[in-house]
SEGU-688559 format. One record per residue (C-alpha): x, y, z; residue in one letter; residue number from 1. Coordinates in nm, 3 decimals, m for minus. Example, Ala and Ser with C-alpha at 12.3 -4.5 7.8 and 13.67 -1.06 7.14 Angstrom:
SEGU-688559
[atom [1.230 m0.450 0.780] "A" 1];
[atom [1.367 m0.106 0.714] "S" 2];
This chain:
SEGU-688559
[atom [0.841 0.450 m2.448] "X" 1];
[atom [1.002 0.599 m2.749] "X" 2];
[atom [1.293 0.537 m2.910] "X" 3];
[atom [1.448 0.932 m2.813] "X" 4];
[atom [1.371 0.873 m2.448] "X" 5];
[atom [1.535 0.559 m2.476] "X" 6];
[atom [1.843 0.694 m2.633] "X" 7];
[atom [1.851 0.964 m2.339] "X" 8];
[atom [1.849 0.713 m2.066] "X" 9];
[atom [2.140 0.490 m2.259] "X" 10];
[atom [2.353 0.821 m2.207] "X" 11];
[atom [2.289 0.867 m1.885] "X" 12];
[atom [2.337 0.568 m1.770] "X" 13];
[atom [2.675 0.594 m2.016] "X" 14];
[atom [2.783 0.913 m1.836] "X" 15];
[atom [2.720 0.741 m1.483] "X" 16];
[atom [2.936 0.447 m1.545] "X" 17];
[atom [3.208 0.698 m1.654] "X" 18];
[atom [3.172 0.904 m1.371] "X" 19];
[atom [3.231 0.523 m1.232] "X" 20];
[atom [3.467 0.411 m1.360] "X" 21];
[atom [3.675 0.775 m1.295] "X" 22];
[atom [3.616 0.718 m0.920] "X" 23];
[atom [3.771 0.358 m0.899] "X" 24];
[atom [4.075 0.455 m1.128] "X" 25];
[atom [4.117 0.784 m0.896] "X" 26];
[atom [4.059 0.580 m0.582] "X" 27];
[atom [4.463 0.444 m0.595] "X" 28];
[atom [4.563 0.829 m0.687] "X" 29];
[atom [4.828 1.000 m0.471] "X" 30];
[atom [4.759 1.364 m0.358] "X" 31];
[atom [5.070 1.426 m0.168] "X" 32];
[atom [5.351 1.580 m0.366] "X" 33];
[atom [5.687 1.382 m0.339] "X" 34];
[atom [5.978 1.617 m0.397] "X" 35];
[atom [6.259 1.419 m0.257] "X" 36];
[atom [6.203 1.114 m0.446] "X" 37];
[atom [6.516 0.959 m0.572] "X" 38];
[atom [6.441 0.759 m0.875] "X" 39];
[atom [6.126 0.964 m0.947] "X" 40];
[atom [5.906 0.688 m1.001] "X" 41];
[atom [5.631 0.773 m0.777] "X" 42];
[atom [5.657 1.102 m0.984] "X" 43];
[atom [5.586 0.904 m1.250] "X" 44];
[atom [5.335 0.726 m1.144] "X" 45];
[atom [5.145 1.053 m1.055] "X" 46];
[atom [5.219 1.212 m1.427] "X" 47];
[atom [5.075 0.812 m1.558] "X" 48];
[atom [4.779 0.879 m1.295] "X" 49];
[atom [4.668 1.298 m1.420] "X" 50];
[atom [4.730 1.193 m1.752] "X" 51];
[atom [4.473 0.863 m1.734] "X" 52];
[atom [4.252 1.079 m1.559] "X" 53];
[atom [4.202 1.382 m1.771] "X" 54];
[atom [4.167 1.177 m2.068] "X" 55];
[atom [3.817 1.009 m1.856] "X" 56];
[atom [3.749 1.397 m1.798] "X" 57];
[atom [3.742 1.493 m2.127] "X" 58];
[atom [3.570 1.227 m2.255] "X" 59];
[atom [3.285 1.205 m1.953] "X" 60];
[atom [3.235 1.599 m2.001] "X" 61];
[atom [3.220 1.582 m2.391] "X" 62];
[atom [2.934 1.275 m2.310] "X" 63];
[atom [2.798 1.491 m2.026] "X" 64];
[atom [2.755 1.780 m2.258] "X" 65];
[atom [2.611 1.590 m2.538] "X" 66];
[atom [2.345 1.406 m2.313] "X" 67];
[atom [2.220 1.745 m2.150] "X" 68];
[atom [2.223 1.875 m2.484] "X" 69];
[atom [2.004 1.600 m2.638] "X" 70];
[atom [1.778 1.620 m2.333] "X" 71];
[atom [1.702 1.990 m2.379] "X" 72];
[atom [1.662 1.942 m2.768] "X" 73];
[atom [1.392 1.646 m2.605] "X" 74];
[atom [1.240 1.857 m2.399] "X" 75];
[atom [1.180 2.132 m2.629] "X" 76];
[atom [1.085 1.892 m2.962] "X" 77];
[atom [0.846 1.763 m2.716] "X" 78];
[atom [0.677 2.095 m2.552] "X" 79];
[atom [0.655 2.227 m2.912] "X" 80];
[atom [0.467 1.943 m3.018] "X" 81];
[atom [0.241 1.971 m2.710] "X" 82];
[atom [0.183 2.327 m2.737] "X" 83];
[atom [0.180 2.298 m3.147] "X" 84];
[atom [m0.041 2.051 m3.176] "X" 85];
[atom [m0.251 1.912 m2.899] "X" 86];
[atom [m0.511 1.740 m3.061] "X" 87];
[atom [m0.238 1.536 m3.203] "X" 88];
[atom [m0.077 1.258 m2.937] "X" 89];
């Protein structure tokens, strides 16, 4: 197996434990909305919770993008070789 195919399954697996790791911070997220809260700490809370969680969405979509990216520079590095040269393996 070569070293680029490699590399493409590390980010994959990178973007999976992301999309992980954004499902057990999200899983203690609270949808409701809370408008007579007096001390406005579970409003708070909620601003803490978005704010932790679009940081994990930008970064998991930046990775996301870059791993589909590198897969489709793979894919056509690799058919251009085939088709290029197919003597040559």
């Amino acid at each position: 197996m070569s070293l680029s195919i490699v590399i493409l399954i590390i980010m994959t697996v990178v973007v999976a434990a992301l999309a992980g790791y954004r499902q057990i911070i999200a899983r203690n997220e609270d949808d409701n909305i809370h408008m007579a809260d007096p001390h406005g700490t579970i409003i708070a809370e909620q601003k803490k919770m978005a704010t932790s969680l679009a940081k994990i969405d930008r970064v998991g979509i930046a990775v996301t993008i870059a791993t589909a990216a590198y897969g489709v520079i793979l894919l056509a590095t690799s058919l251009y070789q085939n088709f290029a040269h197919p003597a040559v393996q």
